[in-house]
N, C-alpha and C positions, 0 to 999 in steps of 0.2 A: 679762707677757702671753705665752700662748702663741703657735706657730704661725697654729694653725686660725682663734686671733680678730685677728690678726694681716691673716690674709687677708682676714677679713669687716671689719674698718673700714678696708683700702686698697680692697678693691671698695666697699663703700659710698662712700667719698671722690669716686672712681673715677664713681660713678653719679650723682654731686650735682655733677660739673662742668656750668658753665654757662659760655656768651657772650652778648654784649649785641650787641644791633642794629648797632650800628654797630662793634661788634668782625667781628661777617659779613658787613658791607659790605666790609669789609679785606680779610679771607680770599678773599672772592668776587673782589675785585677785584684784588689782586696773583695770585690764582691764575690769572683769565685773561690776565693781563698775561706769569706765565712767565718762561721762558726765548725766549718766542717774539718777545719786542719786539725784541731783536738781531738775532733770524735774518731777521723780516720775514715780516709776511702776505698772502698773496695777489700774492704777486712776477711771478707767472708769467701773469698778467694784465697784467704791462708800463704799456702806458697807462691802461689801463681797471683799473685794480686799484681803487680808489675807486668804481666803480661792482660791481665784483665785491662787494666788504668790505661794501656795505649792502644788496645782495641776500643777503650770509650772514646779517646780521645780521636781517634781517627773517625771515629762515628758522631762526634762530636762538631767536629768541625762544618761536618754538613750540616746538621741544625746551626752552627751558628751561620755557616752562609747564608743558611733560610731565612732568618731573622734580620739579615744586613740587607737581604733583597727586599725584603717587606717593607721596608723602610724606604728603599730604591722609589716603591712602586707608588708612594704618596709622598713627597720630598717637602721638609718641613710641617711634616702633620705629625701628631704624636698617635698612639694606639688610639685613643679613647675618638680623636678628628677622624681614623679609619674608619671607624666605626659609621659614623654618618655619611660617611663619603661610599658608602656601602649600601647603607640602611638607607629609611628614616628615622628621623629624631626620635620618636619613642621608642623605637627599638635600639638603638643606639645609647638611649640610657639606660634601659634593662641591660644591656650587654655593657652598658660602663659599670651599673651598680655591681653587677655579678665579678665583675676584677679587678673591682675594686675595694669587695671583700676579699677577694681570694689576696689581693694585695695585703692589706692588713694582717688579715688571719695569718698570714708565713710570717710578717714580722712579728707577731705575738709568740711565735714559732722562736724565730735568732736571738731575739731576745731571755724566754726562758731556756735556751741552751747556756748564755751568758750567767744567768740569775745561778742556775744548777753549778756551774761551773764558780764562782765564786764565792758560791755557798758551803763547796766541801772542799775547799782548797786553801783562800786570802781568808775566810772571815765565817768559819763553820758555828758560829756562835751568834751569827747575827740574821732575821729573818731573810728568807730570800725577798722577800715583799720590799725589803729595805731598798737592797744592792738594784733589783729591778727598777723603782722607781727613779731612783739617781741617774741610771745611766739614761730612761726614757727621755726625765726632762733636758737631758742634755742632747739630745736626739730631738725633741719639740726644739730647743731653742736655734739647733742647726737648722730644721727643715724650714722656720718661722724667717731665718736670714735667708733663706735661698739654696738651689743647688750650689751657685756659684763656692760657698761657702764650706759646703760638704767636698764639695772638688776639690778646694785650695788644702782642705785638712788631710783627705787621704793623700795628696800630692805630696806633703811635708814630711808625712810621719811613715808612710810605707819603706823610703830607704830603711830608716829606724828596725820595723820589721823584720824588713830582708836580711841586715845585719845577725841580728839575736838567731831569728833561726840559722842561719849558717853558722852561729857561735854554736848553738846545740847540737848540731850535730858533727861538728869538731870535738865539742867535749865527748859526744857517746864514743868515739871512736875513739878518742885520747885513752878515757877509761875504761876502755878494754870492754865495751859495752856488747857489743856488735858480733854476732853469731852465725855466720854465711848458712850453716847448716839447718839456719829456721827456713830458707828457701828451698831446698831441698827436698823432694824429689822436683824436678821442673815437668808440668803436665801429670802426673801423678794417677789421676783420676779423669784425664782427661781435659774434651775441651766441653762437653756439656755442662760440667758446674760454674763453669767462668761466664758463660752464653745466661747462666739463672741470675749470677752478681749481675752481670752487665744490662740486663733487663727486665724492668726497667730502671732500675734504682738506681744506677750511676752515668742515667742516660738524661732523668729530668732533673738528676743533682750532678754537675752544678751544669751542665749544658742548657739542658732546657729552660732553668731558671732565668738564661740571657735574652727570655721574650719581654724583659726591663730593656733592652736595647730600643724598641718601638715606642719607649717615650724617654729613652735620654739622649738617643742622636739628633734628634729636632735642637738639642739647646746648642751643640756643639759647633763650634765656628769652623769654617773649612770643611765639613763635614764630607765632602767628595774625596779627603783623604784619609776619613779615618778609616777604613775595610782594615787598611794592611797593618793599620795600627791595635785595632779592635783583637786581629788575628794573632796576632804577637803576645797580644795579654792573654788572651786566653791560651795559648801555648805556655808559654811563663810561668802562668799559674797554675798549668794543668802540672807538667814539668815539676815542681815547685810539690804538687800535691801525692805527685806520683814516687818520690824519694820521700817524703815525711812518711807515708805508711810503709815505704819498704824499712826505714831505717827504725818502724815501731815493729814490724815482724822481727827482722834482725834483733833489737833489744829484747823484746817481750817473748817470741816465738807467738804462734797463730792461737793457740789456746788461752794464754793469759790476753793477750790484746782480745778478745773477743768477750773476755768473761771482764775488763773495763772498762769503767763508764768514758774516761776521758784518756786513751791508751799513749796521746803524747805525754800528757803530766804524767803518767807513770813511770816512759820512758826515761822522763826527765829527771826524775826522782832516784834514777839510779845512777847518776852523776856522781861521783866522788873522785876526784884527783888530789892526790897529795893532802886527803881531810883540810883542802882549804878550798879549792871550786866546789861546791856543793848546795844543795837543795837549790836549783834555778828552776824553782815553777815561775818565778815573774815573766820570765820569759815567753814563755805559754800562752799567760796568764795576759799580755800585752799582745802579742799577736792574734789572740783570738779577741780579745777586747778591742782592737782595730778594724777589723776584719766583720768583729759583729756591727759595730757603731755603721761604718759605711752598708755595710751590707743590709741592715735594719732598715737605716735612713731609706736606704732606695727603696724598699718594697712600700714603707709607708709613704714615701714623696707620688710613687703609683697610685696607692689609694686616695692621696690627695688630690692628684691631678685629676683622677676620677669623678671625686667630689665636685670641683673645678667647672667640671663640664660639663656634671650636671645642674647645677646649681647657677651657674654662671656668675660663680663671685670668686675671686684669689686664694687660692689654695692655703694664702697664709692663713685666713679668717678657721680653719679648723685646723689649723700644726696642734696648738695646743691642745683642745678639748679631746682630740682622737688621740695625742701622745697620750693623756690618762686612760682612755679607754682604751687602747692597745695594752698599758700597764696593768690594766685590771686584770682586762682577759688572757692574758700571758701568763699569769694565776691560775687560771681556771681551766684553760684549755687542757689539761693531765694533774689526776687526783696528785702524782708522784712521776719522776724521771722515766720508770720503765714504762706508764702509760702512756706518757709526752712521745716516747719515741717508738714504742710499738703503734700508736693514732701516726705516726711522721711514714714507717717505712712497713707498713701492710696494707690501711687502706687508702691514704692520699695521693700516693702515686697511679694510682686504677680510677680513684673515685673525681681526684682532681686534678693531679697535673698532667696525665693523658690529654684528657678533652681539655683543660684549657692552653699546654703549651704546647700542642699539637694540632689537633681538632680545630679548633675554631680558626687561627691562627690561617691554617692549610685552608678554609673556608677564606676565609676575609682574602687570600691571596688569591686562587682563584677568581672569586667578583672585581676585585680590581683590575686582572688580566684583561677580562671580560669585558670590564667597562672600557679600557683601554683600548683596547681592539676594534672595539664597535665607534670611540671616540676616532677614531684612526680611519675605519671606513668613510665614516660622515665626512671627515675633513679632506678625504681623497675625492669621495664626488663632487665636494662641491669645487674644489680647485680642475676639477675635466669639465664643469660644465663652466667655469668661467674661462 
């Protein structure tokens, strides 16, 4: 077999992957779970973070309806085929190249969240450069099989997850961990400081980030039912994320989880029953390592498909080479952890994910209305004048 046909039955391959419904409830659902169940959401709402996490959530859901419609509105095209179906072609790949950095760059992001986290926790003795590398190329060799691949993994191991965290927070409660009085006063200070957490920083995490939905509903088989399925996972997961931080104020109170790098492992750490259940950071430790893996994969499987369609060759032909340079720069990108995350939650949310999971987004839907509408008129005259 030559080259050339070589190429046309790995793209074809390539264009026949599929997922199943509840392979996207996985994906949906560890991706919003992240790297973020560690760090904690909506901290900075103190007592009222519970009441902050369901006015995101309720705010939430409308961006992701947005996001399900945009998808509606070009059926089996992925973000990057929007694009053109918009534009033209050079413009269409200046607007792929542009997110399909911003794709990349976040996973360099989930990734050194992962690195930092297992560097002061499993293996404080071993380079973060190490533990990063390992987990990349295992993330290269996923994206190199396929989504299908990534779908079948988070499908497998997510009960896994769901298990351990509900062990942990059986045990905090068992061990007498849990302090009603950290929530305490309710409204306190009002509703302006919950209005400051809530926007926008727990409006583009983890909702906004679901503008990965414009190029992973295209693979998904049945696809006309996944809404109500998509809507459920992210409830799930919101739900899911919205008790892990209450049950880290309850442990920790609002002052120590705040002045934490990773306020679940700390949580976790004070686990002791009968001095025999004790020290369960793996726990953590696995759930955020699941959570980062899928949630990685995706951002980079975006900058792939990016690549993709600029390029016009199978995303598989750069899994690898970009898995090392996502490695590298996940390095680079913060001298040290407080850099990493003071560049994540001062100026990216303003400087990028505004305009790109909003802004552009709310652009590209528009024109397609547009287009749609005016395709709509043409087709009405010409059916009156025959």
């Amino acid at each position: 077999m030559d080259l050339a046909s070589l190429k046309g039955s790995e793209s074809y391959c390539m264009l026949k992957e599929k997922i199943s419904l509840t392979q996207l409830a996985a994906i949906v659902f560890n991706f919003q779970i992240g790297s973020i169940i560690a760090v904690g959401l909506g901290l900075k709402a103190k007592e009222d973070v519970w009441i902050a996490l369901l006015i995101a959530l309720i705010i939430g859901l409308g961006i992701v309806y947005f996001f399900i419609y945009m998808t509606t509105l070009a059926p089996g095209k992925n973000l990057f085929e929007m694009f053109e179906q918009c534009f033209n072609r050079p413009i269409a790949i200046f607007l792929s190249f542009i997110y399909a950095s911003y794709f990349f760059y976040y996973g360099c992001r989930i990734i050194r969240d992962f690195g930092e986290l297992i560097a002061s926790t499993v293996l404080p003795n071993t380079p973060i450069e190490f533990s990063t590398l390992a987990l990349v190329l295992v993330m290269g060799y996923v994206l190199y099989m396929g989504i299908e691949v990534l779908a079948r993994t988070a499908e497998i191991f997510t009960p896994y997850g769901l298990v351990l965290i509900f062990l942990l927070f059986i045990f905090l409660y068992m061990g007498k961990n849990l302090d009603l009085s950290n929530i305490k006063p309710v409204l306190g200070e009002g509703f302006k400081p919950l209005w400051n957490v809530i926007f926008p920083f727990e409006l583009v995490r983890p909702y906004g980030q679901l503008l990965v939905l414009t190029y992973i509903v295209s693979n998904v088989s049945n696809a006309k039912y996944s809404k109500s399925l998509i809507i459920f996972s992210v409830v799930s997961s919101a739900l899911l994320l919205i008790i892990t931080s209450i049950m880290i104020i309850l442990a920790l109170g609002h002052e120590v989880a705040l002045r934490s790098t990773f306020p679940l492992l700390s949580a976790a750490r004070l686990v002791s029953i009968g001095d025999f259940i004790q020290r369960i950071d793996a726990i953590v430790v696995f759930t955020m390592t699941l959570g980062t893996l899928v949630k990685g994969c995706i951002y980079m499987y975006g900058g792939l498909k990016g690549l993709e369609y600029i390029f016009k060759l199978p995303f598989r032909y750069f899994s690898i080479p970009m898995s090392c340079i996502v490695a590298m720069f996940s390095i680079f990108i913060g001298r040290n952890y407080t850099d990493h995350m003071n560049e994540g939650l001062i100026s990216n949310p303003y400087v990028l994910h505004i305009p790109l999971q909003f802004g552009f987004p709310t652009l590209i839907v528009l024109i397609l209305l547009f287009k749609i509408s005016k395709k709509q008129r043409k087709s009405g005259k010409a059916n009156q004048e025959g």
